[in-house]
N, C-alpha and C positions, 0 to 999 in steps of 0.2 A: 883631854884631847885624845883621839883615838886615830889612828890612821892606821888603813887594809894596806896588809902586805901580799903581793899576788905570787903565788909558787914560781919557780926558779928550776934549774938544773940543779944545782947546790942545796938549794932548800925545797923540799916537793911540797911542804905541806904550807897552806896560807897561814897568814898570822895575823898580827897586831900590833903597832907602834902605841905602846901607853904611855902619857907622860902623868906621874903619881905627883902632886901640888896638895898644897897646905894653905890657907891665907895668901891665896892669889902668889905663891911663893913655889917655883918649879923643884921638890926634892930628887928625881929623877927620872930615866928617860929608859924602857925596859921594851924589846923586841920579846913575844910570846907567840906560842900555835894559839889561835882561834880555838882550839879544846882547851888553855888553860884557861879560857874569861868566862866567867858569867858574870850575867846580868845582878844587879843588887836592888832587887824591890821594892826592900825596907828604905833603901835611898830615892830611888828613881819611880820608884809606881811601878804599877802593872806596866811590864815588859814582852812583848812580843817581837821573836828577832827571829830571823831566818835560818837559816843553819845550812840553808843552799848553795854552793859554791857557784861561781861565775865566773866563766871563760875572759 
């Protein structure tokens, strides 16, 4: 699961709600900037993501 977090007064830079699972199994629930994720290809295939912020 992944949810955008949209910049703030407190937090200027956007992020990421990751939630990291196992066997359908939720281990945990981790707030990130948007610079700390990439894409994993060897998992997901050819990945093409934007990197464009939006208002």
């Amino acid at each position: 699961m992944l949810d955008h977090l949209r910049p703030t007064k407190t937090q200027q830079k956007p992020g990421y709600i990751l939630e990291i699972f196992k066997d359908g199994e939720t281990l945990d629930v981790v707030s990130v900037p948007i610079s700390w994720v990439n894409p994993l290809p060897e998992t997901w295939g050819s990945i093409e993501h934007d990197t464009r912020q939006t208002v």
